[in-house]
DRENTOR-79244 format. One line per field, with one value per residue (C-alpha): x, y, z. Coordinates in steps of 0.25 Angstrom, whole numbers, plus 5000, padded with zeros to 4 digits. Each point is the difference from the previous one (the first is absolute). Layout:
BEGIN
xx <- [X_...]
yy <- [Y_...]
zz <- [Z_...]
REM end
This chain:
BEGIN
xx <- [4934_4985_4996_5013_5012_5012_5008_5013_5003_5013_4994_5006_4995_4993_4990_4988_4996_4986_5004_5007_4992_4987_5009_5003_4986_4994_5009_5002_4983_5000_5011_4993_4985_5005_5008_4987_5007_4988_4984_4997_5005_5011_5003_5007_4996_4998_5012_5015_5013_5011_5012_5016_5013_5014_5009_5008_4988_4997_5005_4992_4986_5004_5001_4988_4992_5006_4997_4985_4992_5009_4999_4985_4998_5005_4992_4990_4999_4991_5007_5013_4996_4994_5013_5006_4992_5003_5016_5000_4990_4988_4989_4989_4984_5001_4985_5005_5013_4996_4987_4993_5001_5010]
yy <- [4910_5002_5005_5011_5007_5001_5014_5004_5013_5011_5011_5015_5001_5014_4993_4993_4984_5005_5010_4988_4990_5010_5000_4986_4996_5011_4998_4983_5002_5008_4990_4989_5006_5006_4987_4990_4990_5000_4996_5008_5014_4999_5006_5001_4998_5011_4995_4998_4996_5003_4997_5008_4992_5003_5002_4987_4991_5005_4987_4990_5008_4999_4985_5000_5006_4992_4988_5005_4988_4988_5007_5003_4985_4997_5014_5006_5017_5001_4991_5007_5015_4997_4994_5013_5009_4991_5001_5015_5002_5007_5001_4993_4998_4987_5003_5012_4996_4993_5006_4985_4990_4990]
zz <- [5013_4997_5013_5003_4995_5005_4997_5005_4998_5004_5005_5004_5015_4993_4992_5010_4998_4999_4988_4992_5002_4994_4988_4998_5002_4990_4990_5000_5002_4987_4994_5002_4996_4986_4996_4999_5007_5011_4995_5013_5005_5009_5014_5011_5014_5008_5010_4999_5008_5001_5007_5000_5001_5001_4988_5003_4998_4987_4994_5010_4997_4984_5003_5008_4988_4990_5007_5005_4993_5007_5011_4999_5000_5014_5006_4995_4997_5010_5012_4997_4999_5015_5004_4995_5006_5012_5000_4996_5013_4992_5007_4993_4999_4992_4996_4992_4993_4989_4989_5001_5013_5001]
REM end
């Protein structure tokens, strides 16, 4: 996808999202920075989020990852990350969950 990623990722309840996601960030930054792949320098946005499951659904998010472009076409990052926020019950400022407008 060129506008997200998705990550899933097994985490020890000692180690903070916030920690994890500095190191991905830096070091995929630096990855993708020192391999030439990119006419312009790469960075992250600011932002990140992130949402924990239940051990047995391990195998419906792989799918859902593995299927992320089919389903993509039918709702787009954006409409779907507010339908998230939406079902989990986050409060939200739309204007500030996104870096550029929808």
């Amino acid at each position: 996808m060129k506008d997200h990623v998705h990550g899933f990722f097994g985490l020890k309840p000692s180690i903070a999202v916030s920690k994890v996601m500095q190191i991905v960030k830096a070091k995929s930054s630096k990855w993708v920075n020192e391999s030439g792949k990119m006419r312009t320098r790469f960075e992250w946005q600011a932002s990140y989020g992130c949402f924990s499951y239940n051990h047995s659904h391990i195998d419906r998010v792989y799918k859902y990852i593995h299927n992320r472009e089919t389903h993509h076409k039918k709702l787009s990052f954006q409409e779907e990350y507010l339908q998230l926020l939406q079902r989990f019950g986050i409060d939200y400022d739309e204007r500030f969950v996104f870096d550029k407008p929808i």
